[in-house]
PADO-264873 format. One record per residue (C-alpha): chain; residue number from 1; x, y, z. Coordinates in Angstrom, 2 decimals. Example, Ala and Ser with C-alpha at 12.3 -4.5 7.8 and 13.67 -1.06 7.14 Angstrom:
<recs>
- A, 1, 12.30, -4.50, 7.80
- A, 2, 13.67, -1.06, 7.14
</recs>
This chain:
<recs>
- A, 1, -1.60, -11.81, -59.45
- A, 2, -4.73, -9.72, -58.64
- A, 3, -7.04, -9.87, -61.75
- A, 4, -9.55, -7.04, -61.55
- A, 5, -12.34, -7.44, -64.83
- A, 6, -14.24, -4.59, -64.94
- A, 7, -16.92, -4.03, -67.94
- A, 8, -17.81, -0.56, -69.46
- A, 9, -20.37, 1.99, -68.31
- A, 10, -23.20, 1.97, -70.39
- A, 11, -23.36, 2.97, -74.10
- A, 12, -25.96, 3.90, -76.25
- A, 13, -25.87, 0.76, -78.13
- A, 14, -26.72, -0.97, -74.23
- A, 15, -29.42, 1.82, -73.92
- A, 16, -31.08, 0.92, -77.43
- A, 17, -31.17, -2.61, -76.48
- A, 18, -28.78, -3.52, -79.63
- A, 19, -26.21, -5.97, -79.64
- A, 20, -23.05, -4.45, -79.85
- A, 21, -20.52, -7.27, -80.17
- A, 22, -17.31, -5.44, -82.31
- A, 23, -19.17, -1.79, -83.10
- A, 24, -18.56, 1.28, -81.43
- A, 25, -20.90, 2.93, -79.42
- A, 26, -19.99, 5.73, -77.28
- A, 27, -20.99, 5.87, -73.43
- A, 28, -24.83, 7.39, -72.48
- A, 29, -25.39, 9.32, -70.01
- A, 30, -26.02, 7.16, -67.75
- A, 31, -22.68, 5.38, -68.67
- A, 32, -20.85, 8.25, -68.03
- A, 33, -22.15, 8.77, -64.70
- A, 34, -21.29, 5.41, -64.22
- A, 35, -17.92, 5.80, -65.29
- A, 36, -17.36, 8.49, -62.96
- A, 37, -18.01, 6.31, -59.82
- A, 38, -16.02, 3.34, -60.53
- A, 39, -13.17, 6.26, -61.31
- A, 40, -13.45, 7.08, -57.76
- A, 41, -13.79, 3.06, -56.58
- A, 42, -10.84, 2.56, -58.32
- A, 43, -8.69, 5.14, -56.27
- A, 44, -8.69, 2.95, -53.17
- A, 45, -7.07, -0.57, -55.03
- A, 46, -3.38, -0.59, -55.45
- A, 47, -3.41, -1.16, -59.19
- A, 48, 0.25, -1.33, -60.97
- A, 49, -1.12, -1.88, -64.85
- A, 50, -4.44, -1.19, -66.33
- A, 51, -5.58, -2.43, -69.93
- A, 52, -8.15, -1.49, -72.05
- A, 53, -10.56, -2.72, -75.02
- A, 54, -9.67, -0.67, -77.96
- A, 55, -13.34, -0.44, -78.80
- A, 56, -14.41, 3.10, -77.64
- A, 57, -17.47, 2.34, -74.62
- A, 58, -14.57, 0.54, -72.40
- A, 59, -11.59, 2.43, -73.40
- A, 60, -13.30, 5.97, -72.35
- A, 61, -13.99, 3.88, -69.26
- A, 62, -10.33, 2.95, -69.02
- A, 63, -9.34, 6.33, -70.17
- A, 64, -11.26, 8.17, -66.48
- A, 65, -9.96, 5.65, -64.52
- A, 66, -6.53, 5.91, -65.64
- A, 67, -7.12, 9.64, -64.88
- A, 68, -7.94, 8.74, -60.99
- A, 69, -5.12, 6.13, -60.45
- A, 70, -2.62, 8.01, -62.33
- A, 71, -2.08, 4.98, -64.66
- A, 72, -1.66, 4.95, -68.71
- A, 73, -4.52, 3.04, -70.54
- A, 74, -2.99, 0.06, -72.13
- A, 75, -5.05, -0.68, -75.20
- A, 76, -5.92, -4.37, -76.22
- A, 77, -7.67, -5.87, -79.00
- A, 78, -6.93, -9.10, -77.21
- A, 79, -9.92, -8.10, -74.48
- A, 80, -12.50, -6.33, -76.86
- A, 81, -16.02, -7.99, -77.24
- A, 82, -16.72, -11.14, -79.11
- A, 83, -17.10, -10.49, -82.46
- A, 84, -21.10, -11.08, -84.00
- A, 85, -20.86, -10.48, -87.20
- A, 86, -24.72, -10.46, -88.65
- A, 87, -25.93, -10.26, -85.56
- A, 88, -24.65, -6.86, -84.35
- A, 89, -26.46, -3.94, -84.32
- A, 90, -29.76, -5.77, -84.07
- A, 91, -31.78, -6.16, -80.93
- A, 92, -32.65, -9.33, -79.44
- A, 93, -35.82, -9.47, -80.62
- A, 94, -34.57, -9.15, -84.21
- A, 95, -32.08, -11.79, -83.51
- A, 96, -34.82, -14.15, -82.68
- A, 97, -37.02, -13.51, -85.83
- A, 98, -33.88, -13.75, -88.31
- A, 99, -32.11, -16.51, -86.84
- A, 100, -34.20, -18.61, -84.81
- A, 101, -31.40, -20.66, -84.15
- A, 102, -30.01, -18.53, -81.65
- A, 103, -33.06, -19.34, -79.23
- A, 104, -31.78, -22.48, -78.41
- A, 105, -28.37, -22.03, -78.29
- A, 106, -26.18, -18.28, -77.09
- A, 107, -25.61, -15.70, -79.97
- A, 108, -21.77, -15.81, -78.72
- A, 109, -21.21, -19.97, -79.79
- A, 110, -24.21, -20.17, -82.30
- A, 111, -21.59, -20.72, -85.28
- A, 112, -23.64, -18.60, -87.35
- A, 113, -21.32, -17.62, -90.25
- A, 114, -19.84, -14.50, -89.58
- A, 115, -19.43, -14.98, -86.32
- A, 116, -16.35, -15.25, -84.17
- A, 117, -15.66, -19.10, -83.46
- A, 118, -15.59, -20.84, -80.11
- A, 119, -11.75, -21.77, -81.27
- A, 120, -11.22, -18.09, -82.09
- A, 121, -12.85, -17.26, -78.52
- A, 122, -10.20, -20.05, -77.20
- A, 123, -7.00, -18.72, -78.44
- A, 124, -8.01, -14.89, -77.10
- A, 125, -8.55, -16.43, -73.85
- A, 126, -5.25, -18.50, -73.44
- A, 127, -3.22, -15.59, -74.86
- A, 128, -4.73, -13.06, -72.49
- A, 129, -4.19, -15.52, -69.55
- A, 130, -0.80, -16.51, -70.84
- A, 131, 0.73, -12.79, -71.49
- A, 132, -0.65, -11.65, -68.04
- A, 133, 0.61, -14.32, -66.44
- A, 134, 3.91, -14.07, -67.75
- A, 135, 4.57, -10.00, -67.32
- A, 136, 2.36, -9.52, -64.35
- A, 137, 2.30, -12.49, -62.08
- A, 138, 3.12, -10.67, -58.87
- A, 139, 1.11, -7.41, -59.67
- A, 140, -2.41, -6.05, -59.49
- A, 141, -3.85, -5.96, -63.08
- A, 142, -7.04, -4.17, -64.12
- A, 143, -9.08, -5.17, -67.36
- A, 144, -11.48, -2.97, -68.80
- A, 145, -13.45, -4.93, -71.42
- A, 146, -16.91, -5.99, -72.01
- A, 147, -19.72, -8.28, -70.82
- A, 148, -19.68, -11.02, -73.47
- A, 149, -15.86, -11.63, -73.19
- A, 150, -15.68, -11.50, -69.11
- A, 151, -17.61, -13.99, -69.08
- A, 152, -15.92, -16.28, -71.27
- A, 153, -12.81, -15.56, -69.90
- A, 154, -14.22, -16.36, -66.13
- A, 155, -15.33, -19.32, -67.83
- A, 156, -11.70, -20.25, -69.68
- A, 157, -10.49, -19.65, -65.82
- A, 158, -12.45, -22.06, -64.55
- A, 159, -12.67, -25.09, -66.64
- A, 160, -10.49, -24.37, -69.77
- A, 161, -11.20, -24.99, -73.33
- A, 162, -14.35, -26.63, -72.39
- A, 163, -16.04, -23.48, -71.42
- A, 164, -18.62, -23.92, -74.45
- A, 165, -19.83, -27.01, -72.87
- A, 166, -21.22, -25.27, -69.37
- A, 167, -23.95, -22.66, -68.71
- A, 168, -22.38, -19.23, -68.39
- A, 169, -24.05, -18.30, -65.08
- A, 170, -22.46, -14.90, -64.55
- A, 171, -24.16, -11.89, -64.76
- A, 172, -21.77, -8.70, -65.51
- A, 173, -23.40, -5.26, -65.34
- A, 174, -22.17, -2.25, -66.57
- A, 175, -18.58, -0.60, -64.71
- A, 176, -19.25, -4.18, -62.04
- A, 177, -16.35, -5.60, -60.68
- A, 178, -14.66, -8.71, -60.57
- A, 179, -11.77, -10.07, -58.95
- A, 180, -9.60, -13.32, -59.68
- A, 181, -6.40, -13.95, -57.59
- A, 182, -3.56, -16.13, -58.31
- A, 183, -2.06, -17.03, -54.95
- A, 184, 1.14, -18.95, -57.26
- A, 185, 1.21, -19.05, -61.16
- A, 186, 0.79, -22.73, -60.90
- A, 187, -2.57, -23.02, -58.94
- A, 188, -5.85, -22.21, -59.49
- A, 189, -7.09, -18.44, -58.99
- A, 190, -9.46, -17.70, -56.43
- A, 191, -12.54, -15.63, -57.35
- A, 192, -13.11, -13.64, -54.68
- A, 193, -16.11, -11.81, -55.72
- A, 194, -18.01, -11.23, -59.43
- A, 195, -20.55, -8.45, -60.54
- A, 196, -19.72, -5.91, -57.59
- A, 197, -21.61, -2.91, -58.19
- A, 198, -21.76, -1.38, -54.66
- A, 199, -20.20, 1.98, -55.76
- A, 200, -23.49, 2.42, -58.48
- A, 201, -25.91, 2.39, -55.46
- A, 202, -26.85, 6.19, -55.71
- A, 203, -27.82, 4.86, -59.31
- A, 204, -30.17, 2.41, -58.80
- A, 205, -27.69, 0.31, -60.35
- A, 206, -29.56, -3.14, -60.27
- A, 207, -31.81, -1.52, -62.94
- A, 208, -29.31, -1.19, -65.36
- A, 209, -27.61, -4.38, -65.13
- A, 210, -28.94, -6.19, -68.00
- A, 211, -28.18, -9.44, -67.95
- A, 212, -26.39, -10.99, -71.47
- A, 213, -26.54, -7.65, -73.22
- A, 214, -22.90, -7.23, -75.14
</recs>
């Protein structure tokens, strides 16, 4: 299986600095110009499903590129962001001043009540990997989701339900790429590449990749 994780274009929540986590935000401009150019990347991989977010920045995002690879959006609340609870909708400035116990430890496992848990975070992991695995181990799979829950799930990939234990080092900018393959269902995937962005370069695009924004 071919495992392409691709987040959102920008939204309006990303352009106001504002932690999104579960809201909806619909895409900026600049998303949607965005969105537009990993539409046309995507013509050029052999995709057979594509799934979506059911939040609204990543499933317009889905939505165009289901348009240019002639695929139907498969909505997922499985792959939608991590859920923040208090937190959302503030910036992370605000985040700091209200709970200063986030500046030690991420906003995504600060166990801040309201918040979705790290076992919560767990189970959406294994069950993605589990149901793709199961109907799509020979086929080339595209995710459209968001920052915070890529990069948990790259983590879950990797090391398994002791992802909260390691520094998430991956950066994942708006509509950037990332590819996992599974060469057999029984071994570990390969990750060929993360954070591709080559097909935002008319847009300046390391500008607007802000690092840890959900």
């Amino acid at each position: 299986m071919k495992l392409y994780l691709i987040r959102h274009g920008e939204s309006l929540g990303n352009l106001q600095g504002k932690i999104q986590g579960t809201m909806d935000f619909p895409l900026s401009e600049l998303g949607k110009q965005q969105v537009d150019l990993i539409s046309s990347y995507c013509e050029n991989i052999n995709l057979d499903s594509l799934y979506s977010s059911d939040l609204e920045r990543a499933h317009a995002t889905a939505t165009a590129i289901g348009e240019s690879t002639g695929l139907p959006v498969q909505a997922w609340d499985q792959i939608r962001e991590v859920h923040l609870g208090p937190l959302q909708g503030l910036t992370r400035a605000e985040i700091k001043e209200q709970y200063p116990e986030t500046v030690k430890n991420s906003i995504i496992t600060s166990g801040i009540k309201g918040t979705e848990t790290i076992d919560e975070l767990t189970l959406r992991c294994k069950t993605v990997l589990e149901q793709l695995q199961e109907q799509h181990s020979s086929d080339s799979v595209a995710l459209v989701s968001h920052g915070g829950f890529i990069s948990i799930f790259l983590m879950y990939v990797l090391v398994g339900e002791r992802w909260p234990d390691f520094h998430r080092p991956f950066v994942i900018g708006n509509t950037s790429v990332t590819l996992l393959e599974w060469m057999d269902e029984k071994e570990q995937p390969y990750l060929h590449y993360t954070n591709r962005t080559a097909h935002l370069d008319t847009l300046e695009a390391e500008q607007h990749a802000k690092k840890g924004v959900l």
